[in-house]
RODO-2510 file (C-alpha; in nm, 4 decimals, decimal comma):
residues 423
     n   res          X          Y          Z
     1     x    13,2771     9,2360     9,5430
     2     x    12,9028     9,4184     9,4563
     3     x    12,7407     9,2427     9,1465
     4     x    12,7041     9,5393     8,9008
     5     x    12,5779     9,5859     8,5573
     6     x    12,6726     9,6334     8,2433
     7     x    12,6092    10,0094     8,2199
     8     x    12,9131    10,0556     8,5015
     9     x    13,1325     9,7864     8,4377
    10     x    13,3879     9,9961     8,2378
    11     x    13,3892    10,2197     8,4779
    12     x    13,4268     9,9460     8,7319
    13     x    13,7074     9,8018     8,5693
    14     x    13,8852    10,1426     8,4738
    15     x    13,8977    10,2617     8,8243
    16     x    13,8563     9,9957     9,1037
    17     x    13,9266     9,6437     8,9913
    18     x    14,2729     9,7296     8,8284
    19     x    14,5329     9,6979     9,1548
    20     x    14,7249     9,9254     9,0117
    21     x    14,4600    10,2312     9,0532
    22     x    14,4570    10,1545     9,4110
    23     x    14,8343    10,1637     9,4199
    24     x    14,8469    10,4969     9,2456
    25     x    14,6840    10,7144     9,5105
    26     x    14,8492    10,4690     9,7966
    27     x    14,4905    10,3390     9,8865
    28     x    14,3816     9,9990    10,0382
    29     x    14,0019    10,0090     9,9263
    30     x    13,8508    10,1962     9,7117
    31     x    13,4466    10,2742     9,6512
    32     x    13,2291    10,4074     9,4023
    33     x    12,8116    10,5028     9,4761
    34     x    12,6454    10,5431     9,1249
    35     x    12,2723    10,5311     9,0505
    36     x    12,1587    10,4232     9,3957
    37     x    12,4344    10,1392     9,3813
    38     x    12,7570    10,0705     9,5688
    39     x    13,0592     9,9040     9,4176
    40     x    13,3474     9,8287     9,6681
    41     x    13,6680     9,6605     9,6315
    42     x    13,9698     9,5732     9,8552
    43     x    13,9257     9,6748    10,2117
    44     x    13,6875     9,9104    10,2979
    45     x    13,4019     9,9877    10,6140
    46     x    13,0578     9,9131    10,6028
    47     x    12,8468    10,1176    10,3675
    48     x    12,6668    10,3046    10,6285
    49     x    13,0358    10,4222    10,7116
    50     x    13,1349    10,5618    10,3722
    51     x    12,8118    10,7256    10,3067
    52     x    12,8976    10,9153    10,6283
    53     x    13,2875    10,9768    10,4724
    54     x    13,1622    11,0765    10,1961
    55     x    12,8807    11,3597    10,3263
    56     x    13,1994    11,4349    10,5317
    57     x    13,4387    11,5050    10,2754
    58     x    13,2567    11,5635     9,9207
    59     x    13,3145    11,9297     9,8209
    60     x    13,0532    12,1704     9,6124
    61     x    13,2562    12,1698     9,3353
    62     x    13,3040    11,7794     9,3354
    63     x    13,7336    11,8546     9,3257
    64     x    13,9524    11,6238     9,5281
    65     x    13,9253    11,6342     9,9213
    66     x    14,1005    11,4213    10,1688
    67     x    14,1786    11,3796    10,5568
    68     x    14,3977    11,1465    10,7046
    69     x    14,2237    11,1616    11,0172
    70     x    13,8445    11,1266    11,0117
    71     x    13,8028    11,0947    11,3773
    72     x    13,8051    11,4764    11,3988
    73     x    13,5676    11,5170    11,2067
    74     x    13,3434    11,2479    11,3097
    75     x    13,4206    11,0675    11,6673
    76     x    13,2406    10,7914    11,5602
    77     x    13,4383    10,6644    11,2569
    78     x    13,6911    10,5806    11,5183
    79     x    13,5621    10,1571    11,4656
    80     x    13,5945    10,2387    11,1039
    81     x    13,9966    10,2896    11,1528
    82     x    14,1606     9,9907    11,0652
    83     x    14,0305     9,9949    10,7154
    84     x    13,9575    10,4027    10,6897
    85     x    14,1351    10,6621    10,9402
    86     x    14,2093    10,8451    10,6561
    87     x    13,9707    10,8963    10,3014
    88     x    14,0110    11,0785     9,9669
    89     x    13,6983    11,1728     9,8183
    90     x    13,6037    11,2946     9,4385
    91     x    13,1980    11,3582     9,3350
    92     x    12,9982    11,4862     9,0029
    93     x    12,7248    11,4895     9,1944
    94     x    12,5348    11,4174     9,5135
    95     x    12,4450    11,0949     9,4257
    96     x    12,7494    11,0046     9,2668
    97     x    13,1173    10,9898     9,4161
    98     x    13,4329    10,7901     9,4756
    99     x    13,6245    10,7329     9,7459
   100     x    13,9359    10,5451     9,8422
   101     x    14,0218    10,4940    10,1946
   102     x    14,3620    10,4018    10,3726
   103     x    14,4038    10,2220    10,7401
   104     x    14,5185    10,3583    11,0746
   105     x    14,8832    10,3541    11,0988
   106     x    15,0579    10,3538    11,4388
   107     x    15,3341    10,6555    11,5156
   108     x    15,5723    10,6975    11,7094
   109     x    15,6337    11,0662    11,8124
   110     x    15,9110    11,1961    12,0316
   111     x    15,9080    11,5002    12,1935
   112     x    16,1407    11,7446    12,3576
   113     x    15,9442    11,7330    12,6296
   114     x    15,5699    11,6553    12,7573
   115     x    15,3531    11,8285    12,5307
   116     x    15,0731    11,7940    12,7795
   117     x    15,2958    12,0240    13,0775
   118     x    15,1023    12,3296    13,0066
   119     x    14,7852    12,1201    13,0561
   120     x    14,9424    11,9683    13,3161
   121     x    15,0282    12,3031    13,4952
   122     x    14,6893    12,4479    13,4165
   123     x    14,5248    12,1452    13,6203
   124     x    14,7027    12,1596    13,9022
   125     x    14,7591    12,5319    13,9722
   126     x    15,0254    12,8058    14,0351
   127     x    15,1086    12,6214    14,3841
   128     x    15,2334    12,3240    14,2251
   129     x    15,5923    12,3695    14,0483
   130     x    15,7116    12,1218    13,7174
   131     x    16,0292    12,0112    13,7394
   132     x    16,2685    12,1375    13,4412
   133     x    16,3735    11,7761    13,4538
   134     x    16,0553    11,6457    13,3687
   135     x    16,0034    11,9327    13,1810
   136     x    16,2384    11,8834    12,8599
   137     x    16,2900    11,5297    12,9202
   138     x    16,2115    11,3137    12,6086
   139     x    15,8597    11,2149    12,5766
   140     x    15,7197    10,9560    12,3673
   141     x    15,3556    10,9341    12,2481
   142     x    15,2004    10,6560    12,0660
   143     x    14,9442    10,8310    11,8028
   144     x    14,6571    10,6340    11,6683
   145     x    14,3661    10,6668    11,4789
   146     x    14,5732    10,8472    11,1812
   147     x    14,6514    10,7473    10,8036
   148     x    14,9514    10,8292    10,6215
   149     x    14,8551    11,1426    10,4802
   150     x    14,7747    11,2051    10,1550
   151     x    15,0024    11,3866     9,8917
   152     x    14,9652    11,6873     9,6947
   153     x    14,9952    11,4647     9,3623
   154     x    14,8097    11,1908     9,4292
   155     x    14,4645    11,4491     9,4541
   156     x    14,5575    11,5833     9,1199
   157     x    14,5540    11,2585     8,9755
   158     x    14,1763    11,1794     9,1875
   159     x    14,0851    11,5044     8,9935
   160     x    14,2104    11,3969     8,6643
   161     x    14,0478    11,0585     8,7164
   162     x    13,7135    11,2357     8,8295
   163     x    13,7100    11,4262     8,4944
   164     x    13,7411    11,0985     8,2853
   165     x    13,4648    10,9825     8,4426
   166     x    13,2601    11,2621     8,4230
   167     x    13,3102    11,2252     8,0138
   168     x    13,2504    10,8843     7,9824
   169     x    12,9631    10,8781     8,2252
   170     x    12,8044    11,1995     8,0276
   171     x    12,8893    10,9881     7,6708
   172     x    12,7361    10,6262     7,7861
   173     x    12,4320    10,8375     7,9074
   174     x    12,3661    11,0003     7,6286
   175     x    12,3773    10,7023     7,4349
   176     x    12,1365    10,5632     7,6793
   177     x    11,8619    10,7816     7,6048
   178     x    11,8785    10,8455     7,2762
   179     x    11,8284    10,4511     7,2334
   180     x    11,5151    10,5137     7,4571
   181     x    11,3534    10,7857     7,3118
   182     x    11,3880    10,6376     6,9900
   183     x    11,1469    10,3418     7,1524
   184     x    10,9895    10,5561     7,2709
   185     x    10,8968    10,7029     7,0094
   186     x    10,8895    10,3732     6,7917
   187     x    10,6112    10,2631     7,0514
   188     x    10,3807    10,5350     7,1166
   189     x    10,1489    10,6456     6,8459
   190     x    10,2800    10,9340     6,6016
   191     x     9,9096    10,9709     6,4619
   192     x     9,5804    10,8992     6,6369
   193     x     9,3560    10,6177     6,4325
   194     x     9,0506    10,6843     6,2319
   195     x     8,8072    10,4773     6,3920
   196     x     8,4006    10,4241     6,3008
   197     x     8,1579    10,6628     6,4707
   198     x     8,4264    10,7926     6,7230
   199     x     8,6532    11,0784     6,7313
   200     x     9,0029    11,0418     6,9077
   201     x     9,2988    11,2661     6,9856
   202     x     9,5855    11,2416     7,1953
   203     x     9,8569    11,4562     7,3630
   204     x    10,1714    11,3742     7,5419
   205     x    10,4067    11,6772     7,6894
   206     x    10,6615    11,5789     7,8752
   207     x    10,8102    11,7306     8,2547
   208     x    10,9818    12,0355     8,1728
   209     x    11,3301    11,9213     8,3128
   210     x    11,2862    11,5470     8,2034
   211     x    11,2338    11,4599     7,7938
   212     x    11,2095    11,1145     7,8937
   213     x    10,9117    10,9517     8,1388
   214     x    10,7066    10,6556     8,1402
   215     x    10,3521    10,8002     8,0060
   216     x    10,2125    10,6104     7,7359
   217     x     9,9213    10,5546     7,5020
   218     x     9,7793    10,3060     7,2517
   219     x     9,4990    10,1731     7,0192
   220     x     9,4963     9,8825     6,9198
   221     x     9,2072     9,6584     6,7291
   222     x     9,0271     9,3197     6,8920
   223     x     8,9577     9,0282     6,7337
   224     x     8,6196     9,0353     6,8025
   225     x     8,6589     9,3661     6,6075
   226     x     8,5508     9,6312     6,9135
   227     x     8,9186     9,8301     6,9369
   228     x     9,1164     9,9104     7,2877
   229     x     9,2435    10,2258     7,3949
   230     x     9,5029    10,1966     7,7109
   231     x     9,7341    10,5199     7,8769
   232     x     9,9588    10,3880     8,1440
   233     x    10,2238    10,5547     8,3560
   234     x    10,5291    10,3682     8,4506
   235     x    10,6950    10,5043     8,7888
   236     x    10,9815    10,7153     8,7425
   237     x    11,1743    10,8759     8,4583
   238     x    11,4945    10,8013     8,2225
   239     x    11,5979    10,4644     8,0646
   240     x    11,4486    10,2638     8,3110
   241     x    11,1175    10,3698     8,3051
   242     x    11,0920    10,3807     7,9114
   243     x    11,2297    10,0711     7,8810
   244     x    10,9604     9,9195     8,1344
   245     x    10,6818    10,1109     7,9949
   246     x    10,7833     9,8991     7,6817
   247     x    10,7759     9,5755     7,8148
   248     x    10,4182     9,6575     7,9971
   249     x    10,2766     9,7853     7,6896
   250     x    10,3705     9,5440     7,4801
   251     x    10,2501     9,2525     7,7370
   252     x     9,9016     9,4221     7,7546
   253     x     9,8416     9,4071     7,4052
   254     x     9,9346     9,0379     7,4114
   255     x     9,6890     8,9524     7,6722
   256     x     9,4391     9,1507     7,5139
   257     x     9,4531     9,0310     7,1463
   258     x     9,4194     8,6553     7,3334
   259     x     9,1230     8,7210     7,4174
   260     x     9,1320     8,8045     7,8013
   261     x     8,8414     9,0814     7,8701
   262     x     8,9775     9,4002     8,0357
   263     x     8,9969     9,2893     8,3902
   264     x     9,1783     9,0087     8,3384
   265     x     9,3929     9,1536     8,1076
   266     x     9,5141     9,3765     8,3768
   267     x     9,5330     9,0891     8,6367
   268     x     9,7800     8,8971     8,4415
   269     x     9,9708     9,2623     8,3525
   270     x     9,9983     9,2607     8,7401
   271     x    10,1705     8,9766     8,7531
   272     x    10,4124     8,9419     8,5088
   273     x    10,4913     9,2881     8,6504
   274     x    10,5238     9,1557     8,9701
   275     x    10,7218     8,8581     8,8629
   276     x    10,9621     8,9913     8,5592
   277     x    11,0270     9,3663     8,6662
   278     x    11,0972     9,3231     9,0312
   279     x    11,0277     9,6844     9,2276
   280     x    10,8784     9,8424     8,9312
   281     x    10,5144     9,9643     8,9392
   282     x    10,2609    10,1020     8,6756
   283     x     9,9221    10,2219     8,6521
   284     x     9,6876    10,1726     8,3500
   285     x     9,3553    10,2019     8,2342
   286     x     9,2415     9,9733     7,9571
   287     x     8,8754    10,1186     7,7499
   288     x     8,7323     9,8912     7,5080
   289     x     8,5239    10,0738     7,2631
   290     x     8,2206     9,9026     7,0790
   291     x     8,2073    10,1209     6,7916
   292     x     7,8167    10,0253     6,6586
   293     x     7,6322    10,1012     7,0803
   294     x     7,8820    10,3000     7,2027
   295     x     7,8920    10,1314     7,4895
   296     x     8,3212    10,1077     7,6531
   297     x     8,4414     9,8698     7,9052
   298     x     8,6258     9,9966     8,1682
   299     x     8,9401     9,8580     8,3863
   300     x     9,1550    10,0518     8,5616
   301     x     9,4497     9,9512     8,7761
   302     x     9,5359    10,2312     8,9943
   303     x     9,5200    10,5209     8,7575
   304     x     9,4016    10,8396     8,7899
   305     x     8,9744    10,7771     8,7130
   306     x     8,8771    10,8249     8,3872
   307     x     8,5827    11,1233     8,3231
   308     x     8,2947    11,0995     8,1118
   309     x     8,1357    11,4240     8,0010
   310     x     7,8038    11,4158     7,8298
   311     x     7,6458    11,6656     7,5974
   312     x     7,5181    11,9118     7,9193
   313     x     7,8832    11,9664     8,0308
   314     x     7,7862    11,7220     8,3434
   315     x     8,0453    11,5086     8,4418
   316     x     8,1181    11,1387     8,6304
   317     x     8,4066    10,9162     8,7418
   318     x     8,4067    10,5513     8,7421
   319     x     8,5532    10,3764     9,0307
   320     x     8,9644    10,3203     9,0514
   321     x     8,9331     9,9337     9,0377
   322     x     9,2542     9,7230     9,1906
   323     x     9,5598     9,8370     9,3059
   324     x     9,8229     9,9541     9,0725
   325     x    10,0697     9,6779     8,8462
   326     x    10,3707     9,5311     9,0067
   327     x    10,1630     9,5374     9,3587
   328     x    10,0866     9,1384     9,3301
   329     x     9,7434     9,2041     9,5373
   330     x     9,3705     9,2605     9,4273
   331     x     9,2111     9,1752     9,1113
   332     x     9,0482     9,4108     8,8658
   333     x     8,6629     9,5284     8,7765
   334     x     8,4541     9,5758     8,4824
   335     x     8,2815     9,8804     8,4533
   336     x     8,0466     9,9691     8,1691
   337     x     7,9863    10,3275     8,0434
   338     x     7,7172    10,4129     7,7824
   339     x     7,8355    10,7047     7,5707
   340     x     7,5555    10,8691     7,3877
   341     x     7,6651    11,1237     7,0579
   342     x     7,8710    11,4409     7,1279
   343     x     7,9338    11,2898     7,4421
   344     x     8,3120    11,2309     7,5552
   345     x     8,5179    10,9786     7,7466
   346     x     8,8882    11,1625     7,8605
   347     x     9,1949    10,9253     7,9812
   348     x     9,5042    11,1129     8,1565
   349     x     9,7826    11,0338     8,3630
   350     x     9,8732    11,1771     8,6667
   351     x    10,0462    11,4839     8,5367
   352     x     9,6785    11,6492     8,4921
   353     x     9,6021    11,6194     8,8100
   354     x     9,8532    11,6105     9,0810
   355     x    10,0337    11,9617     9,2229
   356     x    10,2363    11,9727     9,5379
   357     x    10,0508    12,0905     9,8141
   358     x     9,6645    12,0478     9,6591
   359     x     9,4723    11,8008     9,7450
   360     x     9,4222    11,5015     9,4803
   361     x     9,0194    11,5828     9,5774
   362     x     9,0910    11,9308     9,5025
   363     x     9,2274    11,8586     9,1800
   364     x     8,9674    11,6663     9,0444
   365     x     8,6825    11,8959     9,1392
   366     x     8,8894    12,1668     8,9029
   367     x     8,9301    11,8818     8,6538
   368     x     8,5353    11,8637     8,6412
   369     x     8,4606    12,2191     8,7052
   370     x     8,7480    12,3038     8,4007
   371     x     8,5867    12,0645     8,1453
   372     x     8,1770    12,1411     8,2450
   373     x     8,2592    12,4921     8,0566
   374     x     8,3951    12,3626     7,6928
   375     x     8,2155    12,2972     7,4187
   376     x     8,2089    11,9409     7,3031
   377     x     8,0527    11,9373     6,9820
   378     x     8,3800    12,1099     6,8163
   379     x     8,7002    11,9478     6,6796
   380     x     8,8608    11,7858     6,9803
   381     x     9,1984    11,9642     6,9278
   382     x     8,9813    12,3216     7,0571
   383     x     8,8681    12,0700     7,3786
   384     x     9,2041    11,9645     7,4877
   385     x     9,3363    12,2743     7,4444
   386     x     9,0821    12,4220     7,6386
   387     x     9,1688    12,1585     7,8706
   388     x     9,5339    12,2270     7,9348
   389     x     9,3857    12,5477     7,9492
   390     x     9,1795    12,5397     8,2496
   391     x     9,3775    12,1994     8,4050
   392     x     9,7048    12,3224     8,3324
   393     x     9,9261    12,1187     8,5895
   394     x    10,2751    12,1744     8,6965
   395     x    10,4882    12,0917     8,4757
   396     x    10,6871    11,8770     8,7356
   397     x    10,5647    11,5191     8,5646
   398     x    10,5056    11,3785     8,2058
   399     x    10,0958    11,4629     8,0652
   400     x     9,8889    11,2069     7,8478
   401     x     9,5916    11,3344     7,7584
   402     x     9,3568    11,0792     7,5283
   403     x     9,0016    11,2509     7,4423
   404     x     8,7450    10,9810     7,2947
   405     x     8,4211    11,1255     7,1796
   406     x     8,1546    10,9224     7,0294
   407     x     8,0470    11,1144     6,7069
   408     x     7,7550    10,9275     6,5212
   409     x     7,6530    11,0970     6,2278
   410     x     7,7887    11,4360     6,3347
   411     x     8,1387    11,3224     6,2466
   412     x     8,3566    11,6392     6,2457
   413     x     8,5931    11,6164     5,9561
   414     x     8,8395    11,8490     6,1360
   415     x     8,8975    11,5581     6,4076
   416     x     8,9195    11,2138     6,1677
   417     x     9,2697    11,2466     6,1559
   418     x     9,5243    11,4182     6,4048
   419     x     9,8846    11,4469     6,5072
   420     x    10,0059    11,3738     6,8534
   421     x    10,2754    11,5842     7,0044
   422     x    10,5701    11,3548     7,0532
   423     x    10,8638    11,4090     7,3180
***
């Protein structure tokens, strides 16, 4: 039987590993596909086979459907037969539905007489004359390839199971997130630091159908008292990407208060990535900020390049650096930036940037052609609005924006102390 976890194994037990729910609707195997994962039990084809069955057979309202004979609808689930000629099918959705599945069952049909004559005659043409002998003599045929059909009852229990389901899937989900936006929210900054000589804000807005991504942000202080500022993106949305984004923020701030510079900071992200969340990738950018020159170290593992605006609206991009976390390949680069007063260094994710059907080139030309036109020596809340004003991307994916702006002796009081917008 498929290994599964936790999350399912109520539903697991409830509905497949019990005997007795298998005896109920008169099945021999029974299958469930939930979050990209396959639980089986009993007898039952190869997965490629019920994927097909189910495609077949799952209606747009996700109610009971069944056939006891799946060869006409599919010839090919003809070497599926001895463990599903026949299937009942119940869905909430397109990713998620259960099936139970019964074998072939040999009958044994007698007729009056040849059911095939008419054929028969039709073939061989008015010249040739059936005997009334052979006509309504009994004739036996062997029919294969069939299930015992399914009963009227037995779908209205699949439908009352399917509604169970539905509620305790729906509950446990809930539950889910709510744990996961509140570390979320427990993790991610509620208030951007004062810091010496520098101005920082920060705004998060999540995708507009998702409240829950993997965008991130943090600021942190060094021991050799210069302070970090990190934004990351972990791939994906729900739980599982909040609860990775977690585990990666919380293991670059341990390799970073050690002592490891920026690059290898990110390195030895990459691997534990690699090593402890198995098919899970990030990108991150790591800025360390000496607050007395001004000058900020740069490391970036394949995020979206930082921008540096100085006080004449021009703009540049440091290089990428490696490949993004979780890869296992490359090895990151320092880069050094000077920032001068008024002038600004911006961190995003890729919600700024990326729109379906633009070029990423595209987008970053309007990202330097947007920011050229505003102001910088105003509070930074004007400048990122003016930001998501001219930049505003799609909507489609979660949007960290960090402004950092090296302020001197100018310090604008309006920008010591802001509040970011949480999810």
């Amino acid at each position: 039987m498929t290994r599964i976890g936790a999350d399912l194994r109520p539903v697991h037990d409830a509905l497949i590993a019990d005997s007795v729910t298998l005896d109920l609707v008169g099945a021999t195997g029974a299958a469930i596909w939930v979050n990209g994962r396959l639980l089986t039990a009993g007898r039952v084809p190869e997965p490629a086979a019920l994927h097909r069955i189910a495609e077949l057979l799952r209606s747009g309202t996700g109610a009971a459907t069944s056939s006891n004979h799946l060869v006409d609808l599919d010839p090919t689930l003809a070497a599926q037969s001895e463990t599903a000629a026949g299937a009942l099918v119940i869905s909430n959705s397109a990713d998620r539905w259960m099936m139970w599945v019964r074998p072939a069952q040999v009958h044994v049909v007698d007729w009056g007489g040849d059911p095939r004559n008419k054929e028969l005659a039709a073939a061989e043409g008015p010249d040739v004359r059936l005997s009334p002998r052979k006509s309504f003599e009994r004739w036996r045929e062997i029919v294969r390839d069939r299930s015992d059909p399914w009963l009227p009852w037995q779908l209205e229990v699949a439908d009352q199971l399917r509604s169970t389901v539905s509620h305790e899937l729906v509950r446990r989900s809930r539950e889910h997130v709510a744990v996961a936006e509140s570390l979320q929210r427990s993790l991610v900054p509620a208030e951007t630091p004062e810091l010496a000589d520098f101005d920082l804000l920060a705004r998060y807005r999540p995708a507009a159908d998702i409240q829950l991504g993997g965008d991130w942000w943090d600021v942190f202080a060094l021991p050799d008292g210069r302070v970090a500022v990190t934004v990351g993106d972990v791939a994906g949305h729900g739980v599982a990407a909040a609860a990775a984004m977690a585990q990666v923020r919380t293991s670059l701030r341990a390799y970073a208060v050690d002592g490891h510079s920026p690059a290898e900071t990110l390195d030895r992200l990459d691997r534990f990535v690699a090593r402890m969340l198995a098919g899970q990738t990030a990108t991150v950018i790591m800025a360390v900020i000496d607050n007395a020159t001004g000058e900020v170290e740069l490391a970036n593992a394949g995020h979206p390049p930082p921008l540096v605006v100085r006080a004449d609206g021009t703009t540049t991009q440091p290089p990428t650096g490696r490949p993004l976390l979780g890869a296992g390949i490359g090895h990151a680069r320092t880069d050094r930036v000077q920032l001068a007063p008024g002038e600004l260094l911006l961190l995003y994710t890729d919600g700024l940037v990326e729109r379906r059907g633009v070029l990423l080139d595209e987008s970053f030309d309007q990202l330097r052609a947007g920011v050229s036109d505003i102001p910088t020596d105003g509070p930074l809340e004007d400048w990122i609005e003016g930001l998501l004003a001219a930049v505003p991307g799609t909507m489609d994916d979660d949007l960290t924006v960090v402004a950092l702006r090296r302020s001197g002796s100018a310090r604008h009081e309006s920008a010591t102390t802001t509040t970011m917008d949480t999810p």
